[in-house]
N, C-alpha and C positions, 0 to 999 in steps of 0.2 A: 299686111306685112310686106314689106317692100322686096324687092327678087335674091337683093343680096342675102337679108335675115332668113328668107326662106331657104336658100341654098344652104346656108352656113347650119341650120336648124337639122338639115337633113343629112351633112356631113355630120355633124355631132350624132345624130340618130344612128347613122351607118357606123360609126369606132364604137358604140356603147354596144351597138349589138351582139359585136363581138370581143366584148370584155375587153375595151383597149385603157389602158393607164394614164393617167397624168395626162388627159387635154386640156388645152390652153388654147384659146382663142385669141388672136393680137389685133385689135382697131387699130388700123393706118392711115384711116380717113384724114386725118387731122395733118397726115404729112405729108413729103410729095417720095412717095413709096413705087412700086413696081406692081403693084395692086394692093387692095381694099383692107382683103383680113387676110392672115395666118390661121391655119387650124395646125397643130400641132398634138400626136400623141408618139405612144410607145406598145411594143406587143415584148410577148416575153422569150419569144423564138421568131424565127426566121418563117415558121408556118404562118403562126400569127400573125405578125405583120404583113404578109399578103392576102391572107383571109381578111385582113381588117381593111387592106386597100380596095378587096374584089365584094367587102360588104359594100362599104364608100359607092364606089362605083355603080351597083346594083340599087342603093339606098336613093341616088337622086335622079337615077334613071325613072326608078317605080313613082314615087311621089313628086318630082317635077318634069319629068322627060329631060334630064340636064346629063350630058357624060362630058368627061373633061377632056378638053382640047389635044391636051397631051399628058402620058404617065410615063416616066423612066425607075427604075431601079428593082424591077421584076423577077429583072436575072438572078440575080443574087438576097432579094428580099430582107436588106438588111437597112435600107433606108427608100422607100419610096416617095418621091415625089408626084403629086397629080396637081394639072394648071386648069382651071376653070375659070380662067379670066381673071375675074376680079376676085378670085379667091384660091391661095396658093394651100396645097396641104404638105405636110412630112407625117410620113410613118416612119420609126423608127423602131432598132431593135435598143434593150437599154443601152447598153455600154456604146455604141454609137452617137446617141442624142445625148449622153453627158460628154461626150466626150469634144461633142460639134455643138454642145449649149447654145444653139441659134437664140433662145428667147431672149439671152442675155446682152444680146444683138437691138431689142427692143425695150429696156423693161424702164424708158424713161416715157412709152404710150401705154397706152390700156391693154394690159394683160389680163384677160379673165379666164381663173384656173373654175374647171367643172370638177365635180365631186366624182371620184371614184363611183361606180355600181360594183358590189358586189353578188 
């Protein structure tokens, strides 16, 4: 498994862990983008979505030694973004990500929606 798939494997691992919503993964290989993949999800509070960025965070650290270059949106835990290079993520709270419908920004590349865990 190539370093990207393994990164992106373990961001996915880190939002499930903490029951995150509606992720969607964006391939950007194909275009000339600002990095690789999108990992995009949603939490259902404000707690949430930073529990789900400080899983992220803890999830690539334990299984790849990887933390991201840079995290903003902490303060206020209603959209966080982390930069891992070639792989961007968004937490979101809901009414935020419908509101900023990023995906919709991409939905003419590879959009792969993962299945809720309940």
């Amino acid at each position: 498994m190539n370093s990207d798939k393994a990164l992106l494997a373990s961001i996915v691992n880190g939002m499930q862990e903490k029951k995150a919503q509606n992720i969607v993964t964006i391939d950007l290989t194909k275009i000339d983008a600002p990095c690789r993949y999108f990992v995009i999800c949603e939490g259902n509070s404000k707690t949430q979505v930073s529990t789900i960025a400080t899983s992220v965070k803890d999830m690539t650290k334990k299984e790849l030694d990887e933390k991201p270059f840079a995290t903003d949106g902490f303060e206020n835990s209603e959209w966080i973004a982390m930069d891992y290079g070639t792989i961007l993520v968004h937490i979101f709270i809901k009414e935020l990500r419908d509101f900023y419908d990023i995906e919709h920004l991409w939905e003419d590349v590879g959009i792969n929606r993962i299945a809720n865990l309940d």
